[in-house]
Every structure is written in structure tokens, then in C-alpha cells.
C-alpha positions as CSV (number, residue, x, y, z in Angstrom):
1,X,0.0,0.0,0.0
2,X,1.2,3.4,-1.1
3,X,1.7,5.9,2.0
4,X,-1.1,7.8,0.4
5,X,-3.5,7.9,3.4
6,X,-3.0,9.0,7.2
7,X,-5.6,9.3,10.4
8,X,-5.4,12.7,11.0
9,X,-8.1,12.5,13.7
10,X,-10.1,10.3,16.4
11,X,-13.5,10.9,18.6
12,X,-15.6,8.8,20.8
13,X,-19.0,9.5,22.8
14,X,-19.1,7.4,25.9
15,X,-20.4,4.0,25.6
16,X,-23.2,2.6,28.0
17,X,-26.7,2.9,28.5
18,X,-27.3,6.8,27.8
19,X,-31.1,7.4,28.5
20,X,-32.1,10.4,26.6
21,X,-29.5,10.1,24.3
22,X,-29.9,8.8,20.9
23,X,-27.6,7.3,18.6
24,X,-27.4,9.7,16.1
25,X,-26.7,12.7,19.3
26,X,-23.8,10.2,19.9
27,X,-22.4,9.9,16.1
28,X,-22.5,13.4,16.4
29,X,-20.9,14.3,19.2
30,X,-17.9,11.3,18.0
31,X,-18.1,13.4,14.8
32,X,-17.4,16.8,16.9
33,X,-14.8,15.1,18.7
34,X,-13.1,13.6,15.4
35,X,-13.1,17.1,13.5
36,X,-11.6,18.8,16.7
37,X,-8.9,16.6,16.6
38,X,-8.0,17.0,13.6
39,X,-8.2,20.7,13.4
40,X,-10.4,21.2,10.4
41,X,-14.0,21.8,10.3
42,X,-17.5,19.9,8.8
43,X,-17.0,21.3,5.5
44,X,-13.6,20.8,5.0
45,X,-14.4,17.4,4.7
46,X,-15.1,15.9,1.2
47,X,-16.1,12.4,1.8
48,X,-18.3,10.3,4.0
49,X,-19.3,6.9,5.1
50,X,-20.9,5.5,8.0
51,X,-23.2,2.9,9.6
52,X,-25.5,1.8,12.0
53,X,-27.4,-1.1,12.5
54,X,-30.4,0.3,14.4
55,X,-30.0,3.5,15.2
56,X,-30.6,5.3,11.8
57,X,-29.2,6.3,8.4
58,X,-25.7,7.5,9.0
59,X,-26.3,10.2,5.9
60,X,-29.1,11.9,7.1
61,X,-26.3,13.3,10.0
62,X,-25.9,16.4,7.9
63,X,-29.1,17.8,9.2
64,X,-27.0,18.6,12.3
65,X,-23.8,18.5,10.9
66,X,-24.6,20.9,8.0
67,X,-25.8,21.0,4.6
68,X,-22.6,20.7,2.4
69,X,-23.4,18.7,-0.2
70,X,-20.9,16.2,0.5
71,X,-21.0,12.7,-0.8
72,X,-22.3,10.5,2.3
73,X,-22.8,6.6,1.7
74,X,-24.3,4.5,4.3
75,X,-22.7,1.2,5.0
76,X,-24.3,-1.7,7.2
77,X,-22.0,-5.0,7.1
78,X,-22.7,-6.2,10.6
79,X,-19.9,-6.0,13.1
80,X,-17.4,-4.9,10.7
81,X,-19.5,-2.0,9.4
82,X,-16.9,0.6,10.7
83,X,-14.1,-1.0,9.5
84,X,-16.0,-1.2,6.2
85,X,-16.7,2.6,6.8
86,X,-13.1,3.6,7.1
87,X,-11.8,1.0,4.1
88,X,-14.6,3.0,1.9
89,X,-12.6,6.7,3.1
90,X,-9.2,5.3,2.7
91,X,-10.3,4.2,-0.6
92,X,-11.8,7.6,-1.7
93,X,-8.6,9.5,-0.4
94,X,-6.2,6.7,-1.9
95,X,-8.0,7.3,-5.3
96,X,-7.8,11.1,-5.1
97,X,-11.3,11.7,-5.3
98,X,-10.9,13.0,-2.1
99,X,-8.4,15.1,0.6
100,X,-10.4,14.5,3.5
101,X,-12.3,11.5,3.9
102,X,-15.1,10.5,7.0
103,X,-15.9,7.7,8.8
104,X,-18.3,7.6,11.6
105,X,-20.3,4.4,13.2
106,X,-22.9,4.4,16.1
107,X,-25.5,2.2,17.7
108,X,-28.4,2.7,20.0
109,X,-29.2,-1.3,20.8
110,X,-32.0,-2.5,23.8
111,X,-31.2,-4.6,26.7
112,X,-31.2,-8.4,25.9
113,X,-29.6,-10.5,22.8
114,X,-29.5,-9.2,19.5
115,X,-33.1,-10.5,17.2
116,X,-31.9,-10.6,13.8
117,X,-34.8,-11.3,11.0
118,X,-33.6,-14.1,8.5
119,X,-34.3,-12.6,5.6
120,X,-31.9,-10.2,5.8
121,X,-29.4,-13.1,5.9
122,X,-30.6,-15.0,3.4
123,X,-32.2,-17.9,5.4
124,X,-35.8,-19.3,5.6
125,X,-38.3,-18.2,8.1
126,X,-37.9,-21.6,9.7
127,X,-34.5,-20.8,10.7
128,X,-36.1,-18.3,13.2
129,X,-38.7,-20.2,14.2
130,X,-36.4,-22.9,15.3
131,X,-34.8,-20.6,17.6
132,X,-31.4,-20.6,15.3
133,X,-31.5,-16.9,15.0
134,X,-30.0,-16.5,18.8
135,X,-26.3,-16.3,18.0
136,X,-25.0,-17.5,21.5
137,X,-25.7,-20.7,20.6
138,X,-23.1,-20.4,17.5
139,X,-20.0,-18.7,20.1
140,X,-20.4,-21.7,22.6
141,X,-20.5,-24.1,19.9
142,X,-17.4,-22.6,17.7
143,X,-15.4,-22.2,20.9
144,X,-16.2,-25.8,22.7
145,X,-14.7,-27.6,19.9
146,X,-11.8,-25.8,19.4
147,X,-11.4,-25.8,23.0
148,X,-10.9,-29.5,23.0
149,X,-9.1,-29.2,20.0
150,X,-6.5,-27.6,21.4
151,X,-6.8,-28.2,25.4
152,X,-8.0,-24.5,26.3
153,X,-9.6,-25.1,29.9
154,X,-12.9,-23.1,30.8
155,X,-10.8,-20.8,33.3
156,X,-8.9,-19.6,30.7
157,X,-12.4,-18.3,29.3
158,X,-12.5,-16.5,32.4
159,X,-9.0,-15.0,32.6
160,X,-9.9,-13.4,29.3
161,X,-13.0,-11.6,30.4
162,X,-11.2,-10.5,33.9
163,X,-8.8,-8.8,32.1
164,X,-11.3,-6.6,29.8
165,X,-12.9,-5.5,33.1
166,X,-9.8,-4.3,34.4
167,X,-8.8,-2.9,31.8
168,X,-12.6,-1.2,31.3
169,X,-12.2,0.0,35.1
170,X,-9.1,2.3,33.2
171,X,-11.4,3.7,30.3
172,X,-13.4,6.6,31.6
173,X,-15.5,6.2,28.0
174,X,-15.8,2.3,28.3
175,X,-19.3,1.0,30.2
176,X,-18.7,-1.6,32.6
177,X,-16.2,-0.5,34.7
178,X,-16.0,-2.3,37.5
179,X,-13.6,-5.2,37.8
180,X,-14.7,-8.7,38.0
181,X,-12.6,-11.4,39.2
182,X,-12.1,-14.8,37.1
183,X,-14.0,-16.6,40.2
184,X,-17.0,-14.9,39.6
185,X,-17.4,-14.6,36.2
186,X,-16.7,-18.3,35.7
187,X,-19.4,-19.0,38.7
188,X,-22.3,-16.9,36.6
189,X,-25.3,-18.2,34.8
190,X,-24.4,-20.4,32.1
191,X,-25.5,-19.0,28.4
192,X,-24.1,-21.2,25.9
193,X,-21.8,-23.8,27.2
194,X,-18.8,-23.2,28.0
195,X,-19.6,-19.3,28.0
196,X,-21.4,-17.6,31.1
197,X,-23.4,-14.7,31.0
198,X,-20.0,-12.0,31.3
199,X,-17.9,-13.5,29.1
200,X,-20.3,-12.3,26.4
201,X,-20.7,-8.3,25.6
202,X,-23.9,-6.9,26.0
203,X,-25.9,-4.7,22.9
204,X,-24.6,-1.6,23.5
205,X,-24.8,2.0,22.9
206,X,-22.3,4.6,21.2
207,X,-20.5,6.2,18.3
208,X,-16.9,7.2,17.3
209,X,-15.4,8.4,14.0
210,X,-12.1,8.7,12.5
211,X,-10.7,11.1,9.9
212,X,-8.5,10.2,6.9
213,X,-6.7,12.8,4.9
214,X,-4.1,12.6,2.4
215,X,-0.3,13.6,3.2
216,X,-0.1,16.8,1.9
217,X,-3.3,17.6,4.0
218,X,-2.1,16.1,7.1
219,X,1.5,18.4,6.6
220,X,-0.7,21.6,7.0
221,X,-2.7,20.2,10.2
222,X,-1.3,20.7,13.4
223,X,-2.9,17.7,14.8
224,X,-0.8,14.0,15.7
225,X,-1.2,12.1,12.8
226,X,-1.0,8.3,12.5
227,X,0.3,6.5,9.4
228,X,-2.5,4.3,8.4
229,X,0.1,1.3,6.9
230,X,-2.4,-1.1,5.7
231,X,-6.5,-1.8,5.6
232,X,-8.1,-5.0,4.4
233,X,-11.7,-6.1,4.6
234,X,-12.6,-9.6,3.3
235,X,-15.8,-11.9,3.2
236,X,-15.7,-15.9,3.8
237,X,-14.8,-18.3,1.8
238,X,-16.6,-21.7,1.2
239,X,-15.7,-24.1,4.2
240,X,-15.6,-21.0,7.3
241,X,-18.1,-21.8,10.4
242,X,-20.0,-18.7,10.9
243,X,-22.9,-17.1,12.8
244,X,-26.0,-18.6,10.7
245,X,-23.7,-20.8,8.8
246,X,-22.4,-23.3,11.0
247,X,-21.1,-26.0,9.5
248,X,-17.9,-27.8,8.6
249,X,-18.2,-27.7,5.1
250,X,-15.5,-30.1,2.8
251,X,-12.5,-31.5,3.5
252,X,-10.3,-30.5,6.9
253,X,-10.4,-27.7,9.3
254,X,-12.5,-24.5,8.1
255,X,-11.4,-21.5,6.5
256,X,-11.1,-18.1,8.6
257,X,-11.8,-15.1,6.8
258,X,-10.3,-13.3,10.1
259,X,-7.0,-14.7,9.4
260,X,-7.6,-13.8,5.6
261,X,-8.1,-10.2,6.5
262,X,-4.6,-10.4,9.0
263,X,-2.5,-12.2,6.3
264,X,-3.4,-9.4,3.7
265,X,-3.0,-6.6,6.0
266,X,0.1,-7.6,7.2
267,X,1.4,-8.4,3.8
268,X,0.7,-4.8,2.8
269,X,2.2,-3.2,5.8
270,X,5.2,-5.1,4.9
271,X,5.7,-6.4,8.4
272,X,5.1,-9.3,10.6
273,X,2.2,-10.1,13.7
274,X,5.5,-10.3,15.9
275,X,5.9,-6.3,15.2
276,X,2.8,-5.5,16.8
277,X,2.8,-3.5,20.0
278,X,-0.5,-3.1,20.9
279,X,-3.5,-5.1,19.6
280,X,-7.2,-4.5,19.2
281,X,-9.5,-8.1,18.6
282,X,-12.9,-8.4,17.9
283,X,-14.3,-10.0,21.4
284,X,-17.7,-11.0,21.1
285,X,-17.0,-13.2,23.8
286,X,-14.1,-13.9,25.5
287,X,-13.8,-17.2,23.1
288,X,-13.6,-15.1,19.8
289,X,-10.4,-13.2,21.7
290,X,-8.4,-16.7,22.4
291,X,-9.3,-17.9,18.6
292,X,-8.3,-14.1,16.9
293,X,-5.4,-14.3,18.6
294,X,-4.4,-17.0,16.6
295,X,-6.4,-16.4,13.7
296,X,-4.7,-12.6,13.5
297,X,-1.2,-14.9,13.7
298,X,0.3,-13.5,17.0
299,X,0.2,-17.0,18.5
300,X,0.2,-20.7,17.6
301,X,-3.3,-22.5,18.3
302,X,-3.6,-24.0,21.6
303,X,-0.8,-21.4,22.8
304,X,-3.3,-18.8,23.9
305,X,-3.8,-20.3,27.7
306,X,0.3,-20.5,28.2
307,X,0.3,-16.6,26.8
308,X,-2.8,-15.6,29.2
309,X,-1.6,-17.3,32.2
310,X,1.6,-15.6,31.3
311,X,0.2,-12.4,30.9
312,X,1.3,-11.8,27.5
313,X,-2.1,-9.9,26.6
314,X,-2.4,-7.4,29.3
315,X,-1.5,-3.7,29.5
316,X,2.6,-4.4,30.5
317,X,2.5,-7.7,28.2
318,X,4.7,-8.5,24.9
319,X,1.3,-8.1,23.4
320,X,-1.4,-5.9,25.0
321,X,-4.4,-6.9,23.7
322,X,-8.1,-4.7,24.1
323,X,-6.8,-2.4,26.8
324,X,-9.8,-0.3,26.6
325,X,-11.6,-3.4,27.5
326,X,-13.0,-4.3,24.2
327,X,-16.6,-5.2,23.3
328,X,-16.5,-6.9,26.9
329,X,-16.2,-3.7,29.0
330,X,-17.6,-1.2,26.6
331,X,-20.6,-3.4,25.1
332,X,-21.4,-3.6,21.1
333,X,-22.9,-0.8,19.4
334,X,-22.6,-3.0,16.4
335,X,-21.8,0.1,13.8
336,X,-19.3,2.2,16.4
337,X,-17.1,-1.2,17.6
338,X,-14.6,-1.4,14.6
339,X,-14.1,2.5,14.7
340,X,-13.5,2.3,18.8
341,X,-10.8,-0.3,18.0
342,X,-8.9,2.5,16.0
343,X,-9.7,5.1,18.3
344,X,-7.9,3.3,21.1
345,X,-4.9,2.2,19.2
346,X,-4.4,6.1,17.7
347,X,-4.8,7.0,21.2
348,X,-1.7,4.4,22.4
349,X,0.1,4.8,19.9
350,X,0.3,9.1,20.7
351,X,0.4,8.0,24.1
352,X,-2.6,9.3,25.5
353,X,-4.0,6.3,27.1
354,X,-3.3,7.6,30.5
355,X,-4.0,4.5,33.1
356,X,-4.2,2.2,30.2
357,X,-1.1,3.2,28.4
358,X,0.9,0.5,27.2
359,X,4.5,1.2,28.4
360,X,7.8,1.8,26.5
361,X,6.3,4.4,23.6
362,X,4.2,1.7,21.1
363,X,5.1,2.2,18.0
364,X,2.7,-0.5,15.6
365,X,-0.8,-1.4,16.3
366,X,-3.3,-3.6,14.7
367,X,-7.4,-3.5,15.2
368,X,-9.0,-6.9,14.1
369,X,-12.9,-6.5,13.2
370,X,-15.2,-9.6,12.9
371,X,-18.9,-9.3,12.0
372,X,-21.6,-12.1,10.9
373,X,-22.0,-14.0,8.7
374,X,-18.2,-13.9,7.9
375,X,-17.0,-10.7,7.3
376,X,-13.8,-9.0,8.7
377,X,-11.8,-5.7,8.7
378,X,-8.3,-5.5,9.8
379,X,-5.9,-2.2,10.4
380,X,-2.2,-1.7,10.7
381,X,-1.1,1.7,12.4
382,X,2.0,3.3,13.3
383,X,3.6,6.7,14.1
């Protein structure tokens, strides 16, 4: 990839139930944040695209962003829609069409599990009368077998989630943030076998956004840009197990369009997982964190409960991984997840992480997407 695009700025809203708050007050205010950070103002941007699941069309923003005329597109592509977002503005500014490019994701979900309808996915409506729209079901299943696959014990499951509480407790944006021991989040009501009820993240609320601008743009802002060295986004091939596709389809183990996404990204940053200084993973649960980890190439499979027994994944580890807490501590607003990811590693990476901040000055990070039915987004940053 040419060094033709860089982050020149990052905003968040708080995440968490925000009663009176909707989610497009929340993309907005991300929005607000993003543009102050960058030093330039709503219609100095050229380009949009953003996403939400349920909380509105990301477009119709400009009613209190203002009326510009610029080119918004919205994008909905699950939990990967704001990685998807940001690979659309790279794109635009890679191709010139644009010097400032936009891309925002928020979420205003209820309390209880995500209800997807099946048509939207292609399926029958017997696939939801069955019950097989739940997606629990598909996490416990995906992570039991590979669990005896490769001797990952239960407590390990635990050990995961403990840490994204702790590290939550450090994130004065993230929503839970209260620590939990491994004790008790092991003893809690059992969802989908092996996973309790807080190893899972909740249906969250909130919005962040991240601006993109080409070098000669970023030279003349005064801001802390971040060289964006690589973004990838990739769909699954025949063979993955997904969320509503779960089978083991052909001949051997299945495919992993995670790792697909990881082996092109870091093919076109021109470095290695081992480079990696601080890591953002999609963690739906605290299973999908032990299988990305392997997936994204940092570890061998099965290695994952040496490396977190260890303590290879937390804040002062050789890999920090989700030290805002991830989708454990700050809940999934489906279209703001992939953009939080960035906006934590641009905010390590400057060394703004205050309580959270990964010692010794990281230099590399790496945000990891994953959204149903098998879609993923993967970013290499560095300074």
C-alpha cells in the first residue's frame, strides 16, 4: 500500500446505556470530537461513510452536521461495518477523489440478545422459528470444539474476560467499569456452554469516527497524525463456520476469513504479527479473543492459555491486547465497535492512554474486526 493515506483525527462519545441520548446525538458528538482533533471543520471534509445497525441512516447526519453537499454513503456490514466505513474513506482519499475522507459508526441497541430477522441473511423463516437466530448458541458451539481441540480449559475463558474488566475500570469512556474477578465470572449463569453470562458483551450504545486525509493535508494540520500502513476487509470463503452458517463444510479444518483479512493486511504493511505493539481483537465473547489471537497470527493455536496465564495480553504484556476493555467492557454498538478499536490504538500509539497506556512508547498497532455472517476488517497503524 502506497503511503497515500493517514488518520489525522479520532472521537468517541461514551459507551453505555445513555437514557435520553440517541444514537445519532452520539455519532454526532464522535463526529465533533473527530473534527476537533484533527483541526479542520465539517465542510472541510469531502467524503463520508458511516453505519448503523439500528440507530438510523448514518447520511441523514448532515441535518446537524450541515448542509454541504458532500458525498455521504451509508454502509451496514454487521460487526465490521466501521471497518468497512473507514476502508470505503481510505479508498476515496487513496484514489484522489478526495483530501479529506469520514468515517463515523454508532449504535443505540436494547437490553437483551441481538433478534436478527432471517431474511436479511438469506435464510428461511424456519431458521427463526427454530430458535437458530440467537447467535449464542453459534459462540459456545465454535469455541467448545476448538477448546478440546486444542486443550484450552474453561478458566482460561474466564481469565480473558477478567482482564477486559480491568482494563474497562481504566477507560473513563468504556461501560462496565467495575472489575470482576475470574471466580466470579466463571461461577455466573451459564448462556451457551462453556460461556457464562459475562464472558459475552452486551448490545450496547455509542458512536466514534475517525478522519482520513491525504499527506499533503495532514502536513498543513497541526494535529498528531498516525500513518495508516495497511487496511483490508474480506468476506468468507466456502468451508468458514459462521454465525448462521455453522457447519464444517468439505475436506479438513475451516477456513477463517479473520485470518484472511490479518494475512493481507500484514502483507501490505510489509511487516510481521510479531511487530505488533498493541492489539485490538474483535471480542464478542471472551472465546472469539483466544481464537483471533491465533487467527490474526500473534500466536500458535492452543498457545493462547500459556500466553494468558503468562500475561502476555495485558497492558505491560509482549502483546497488549483490548486495553480499553474491548466489546467486553464497553458493550457492542454493532456500527461504532470497529471504529473504537482504532480510536484506542491512535490514542496508544500518541500516548494518550493515561492509566491504560501501554508502556515503553508503542510504535505498531493492529485493530482486528469480525462481524456475521463472515466478514472481517483488519488495520495496521503506526507513528
Amino acid at each position: 500500500m502506497s503511503e497515500s493515506v493517514v488518520i489525522v483525527g479520532v472521537g468517541l462519545s461514551k459507551f453505555g446505556r445513555q437514557p435520553g441520548v440517541s444514537g445519532r446525538e452520539m455519532a454526532v458528538s464522535a463526529i465533533t470530537a473527530a473534527l476537533a482533533d484533527a483541526g479542520v471543520a465539517w465542510p472541510d471534509v469531502d467524503v463520508a461513510f458511516g453505519g448503523s445497525d439500528s440507530a438510523g441512516l448514518a447520511d441523514t447526519l448532515v441535518s446537524e452536521l450541515g448542509f454541504t453537499g458532500i458525498p455521504f454513503t451509508n454502509v451496514r456490514n454487521g460487526c465490521a461495518t466501521g471497518g468497512s466505513a473507514l476502508f470505503s474513506a481510505v479508498n476515496a482519499v487513496r484514489a484522489g477523489s478526495a483530501s479529506i475522507g469520514l468515517a463515523v459508526g454508532f449504535d443505540k441497541h436494547p437490553r437483551g440478545a441481538f433478534d436478527p430477522t432471517p431474511a436479511e441473511w438469506g435464510l428461511s423463516e424456519g431458521y427463526g422459528e427454530a430458535g437458530l437466530m440467537v447467535t449464542t448458541q453459534f459462540f459456545g458451539a465454535k469455541i467448545s470444539r476448538y477448546m478440546r481441540q486444542h486443550g484450552i480449559s474453561p478458566d482460561t475463558l474466564a481469565r480473558v474476560a477478567e482482564k477486559s474488566y480491568r482494563n474497562g475500570a481504566l477507560n473513563p469512556n468504556a461501560w462496565r467499569r467495575e472489575p470482576m474477578s475470574a471466580e466470579a465470572i466463571a461461577g455466573a449463569d451459564m448462556v451457551n456452554d462453556p460461556l457464562t453470562r459475562y464472558m459475552f458483551c452486551s448490545p450496547g450504545e455509542g458512536g466514534a469516527a475517525v478522519i482520513v486525509a491525504s499527506p499533503e493535508v495532514a502536513e498543513r494540520l497541526t494535529g498528531r497524525p498516525i500513518r495508516l500502513r495497511a487496511i483490508t476487509h474480506r468476506t468468507r470463503r466456502f468451508g468458514s463456520f459462521e454465525v448462521f452458517s455453522p457447519s464444517v463444510q468439505g475436506v479438513g479444518e475451516p477456513t477463517s476469513v479473520s485470518a484472511d483479512a490479518a494475512a493481507a493486511a500484514f502483507e501490505q504493511a510489509g511487516i510481521s504479527p510479531s511487530d505488533v505493539d498493541v492489539a485490538q481483537l474483535q471480542d464478542t465473547e471472551s472465546g472469539a479473543e483466544l481464537m483471533h489471537m491465533a487467527e490474526c497470527g500473534f500466536c500458535e493455536h492452543g498457545e493462547q492459555e500459556q500466553w494468558i496465564a503468562e500475561g502476555a495480553t495485558e497492558i505491560g504484556g509482549r502483546l497488549p491486547v483490548n486495553t480499553d476493555g474491548g466489546c467486553i467492557a464497553n458493550g457492542e454498538p454493532i456500527g461504532a465497535s470497529g471504529l473504537r478499536q482504532v480510536h484506542e490504538v491512535v490514542t496508544q500509539l500518541r500516548g494518550e492512554a493515561g492509566d491504560r497506556q501501554v508502556p515503553g512508547g508503542p510504535s505498531i498497532g493492529f485493530t482486528h474486526v469480525y462481524g456475521a455472517p463472515g466478514i472481517s476488517a483488519c488495520t495496521v497503524l503506526s507513528v
